[in-house]
N, C-alpha and C positions, 0 to 999 in steps of 0.2 A: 437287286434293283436294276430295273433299266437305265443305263445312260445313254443319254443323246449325244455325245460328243463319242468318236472311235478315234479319232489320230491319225486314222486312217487315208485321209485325204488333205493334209499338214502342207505336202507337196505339190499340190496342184492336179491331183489325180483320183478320180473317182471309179468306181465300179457298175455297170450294167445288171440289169437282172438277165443272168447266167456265169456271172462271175469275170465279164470280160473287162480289163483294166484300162479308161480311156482318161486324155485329158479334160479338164472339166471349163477348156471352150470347145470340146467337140460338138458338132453341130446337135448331136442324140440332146446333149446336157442343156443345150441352150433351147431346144426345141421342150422339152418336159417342163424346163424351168421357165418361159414363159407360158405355157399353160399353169404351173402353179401360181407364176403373177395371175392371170385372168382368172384363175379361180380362187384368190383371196380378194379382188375387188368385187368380184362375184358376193362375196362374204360382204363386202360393206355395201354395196346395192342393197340387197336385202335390208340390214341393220339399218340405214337411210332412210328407208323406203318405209319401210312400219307397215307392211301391206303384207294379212295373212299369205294372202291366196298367192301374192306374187314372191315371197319367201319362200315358200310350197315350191313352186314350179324352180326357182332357181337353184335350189340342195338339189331336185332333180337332174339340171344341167352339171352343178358341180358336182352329185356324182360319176358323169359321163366323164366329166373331165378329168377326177382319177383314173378311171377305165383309160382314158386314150394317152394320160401321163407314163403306165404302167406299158401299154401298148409301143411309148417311145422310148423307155427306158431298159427296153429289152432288145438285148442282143440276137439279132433276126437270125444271126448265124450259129447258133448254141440253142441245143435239146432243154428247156427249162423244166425242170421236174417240179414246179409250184403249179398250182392252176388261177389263171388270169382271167379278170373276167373281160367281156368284150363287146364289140361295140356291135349296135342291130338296124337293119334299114328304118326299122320301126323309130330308131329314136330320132331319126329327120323326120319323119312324118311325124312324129309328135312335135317337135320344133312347126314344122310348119304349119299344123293346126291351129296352134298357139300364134302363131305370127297371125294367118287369117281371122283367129276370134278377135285380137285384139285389133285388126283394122278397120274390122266394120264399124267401130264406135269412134275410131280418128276422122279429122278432116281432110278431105284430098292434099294432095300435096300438091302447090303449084312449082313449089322453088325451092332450091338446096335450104337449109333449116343450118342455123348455128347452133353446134351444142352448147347447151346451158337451160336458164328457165329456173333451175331448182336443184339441190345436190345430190340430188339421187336422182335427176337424168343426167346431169353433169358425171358423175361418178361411171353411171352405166355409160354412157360415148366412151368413157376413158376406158373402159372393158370392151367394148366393140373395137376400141381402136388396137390395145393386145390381142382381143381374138385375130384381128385382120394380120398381126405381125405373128402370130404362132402359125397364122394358115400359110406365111408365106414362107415364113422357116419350115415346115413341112415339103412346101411343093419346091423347096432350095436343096433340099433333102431328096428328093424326088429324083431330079435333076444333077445332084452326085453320084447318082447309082444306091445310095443310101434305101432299102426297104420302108416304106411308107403305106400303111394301105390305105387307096383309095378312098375309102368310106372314111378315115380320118380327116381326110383335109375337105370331102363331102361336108360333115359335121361340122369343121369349122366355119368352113364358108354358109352353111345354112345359120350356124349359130350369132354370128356376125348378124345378119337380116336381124335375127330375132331381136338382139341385144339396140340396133336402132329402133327396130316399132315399141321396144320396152320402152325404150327412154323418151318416146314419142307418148306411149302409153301414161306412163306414170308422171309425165307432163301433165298429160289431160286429166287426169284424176286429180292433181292437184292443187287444177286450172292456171297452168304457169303459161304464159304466152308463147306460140313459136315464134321467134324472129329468124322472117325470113333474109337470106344471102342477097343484098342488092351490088350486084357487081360496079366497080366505080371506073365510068367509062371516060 
């Protein structure tokens, strides 16, 4: 029988796929393990949301999102003898199809919008708002000399858009008002 529990990390120390031993606030750890936050609310948008087609399209995101956890949890400097799957320019432009199908049925925006309306756009901001902090734990990663590829933090940053016009989306489906940001002067 499989157990889930090794022991092995008892001490504050986890392992990389290639077998490299880091601590587990290394930026690698903190960067996969907010994509696995953004992709368990991932999980409850959907569940909220009760919408075939938009459950559909979101397993799709979250499985990119294992792809590029797998992507950050791998030691850039170590020969991996597994094979990984990987991320494709195709899957932003699938994001951003989806981002343009779903605007042409929103109303213009005049003015910054408050998250809320209903708990599955509320939920989804709350996932936009992790994807925006794993995009930037990547590009802090970037910026330590840490291997990062490009087309990861690409995909966040597109995925972010998408997860707003979602939650802008799934508003309007289920005609929850925007309230618009009146700045108090």
């Amino acid at each position: 029988m499989f157990k889930i529990y090794t022991k092995t990390g008892d001490k504050g120390a986890t392992s990389l796929i290639g077998g490299t031993r880091v601590s587990k606030n290394h930026i690698r750890i903190e960067s996969y393990g907010t994509v696995d936050e953004l992709n368990s609310y991932l999980g409850m948008v959907s569940d909220i949301c009760g919408n075939a087609a938009i459950a559909e399209a979101l397993r799709e995101v979250q499985d990119r999102l294992f792809t590029i956890g797998s992507v950050l949890a791998t030691d850039p400097g170590k020969d991996v003898k597994i094979s990984l799957p990987d991320l494709h320019d195709a899957d932003i432009i699938w994001l951003e199809q989806r981002i343009d199908t779903m605007n042409e049925v929103l109303p213009e925006m005049r003015s910054f919008i408050l998250p809320g309306g209903n708990a599955a756009s509320s939920a989804c901001h709350v996932a936009r708002c992790v994807c925006r902090r794993a995009e930037r734990i990547c590009v802090g990663m970037q910026e330590q000399g840490e291997d990062v590829p490009q087309l990861v933090i690409t995909y966040l940053n597109r995925l972010s858009d998408y997860l707003f016009v979602l939650a802008r989306y799934i508003g309007h489906l289920k005609n929850a008002p925007e309230i618009p940001w009146r700045a108090r002067l």
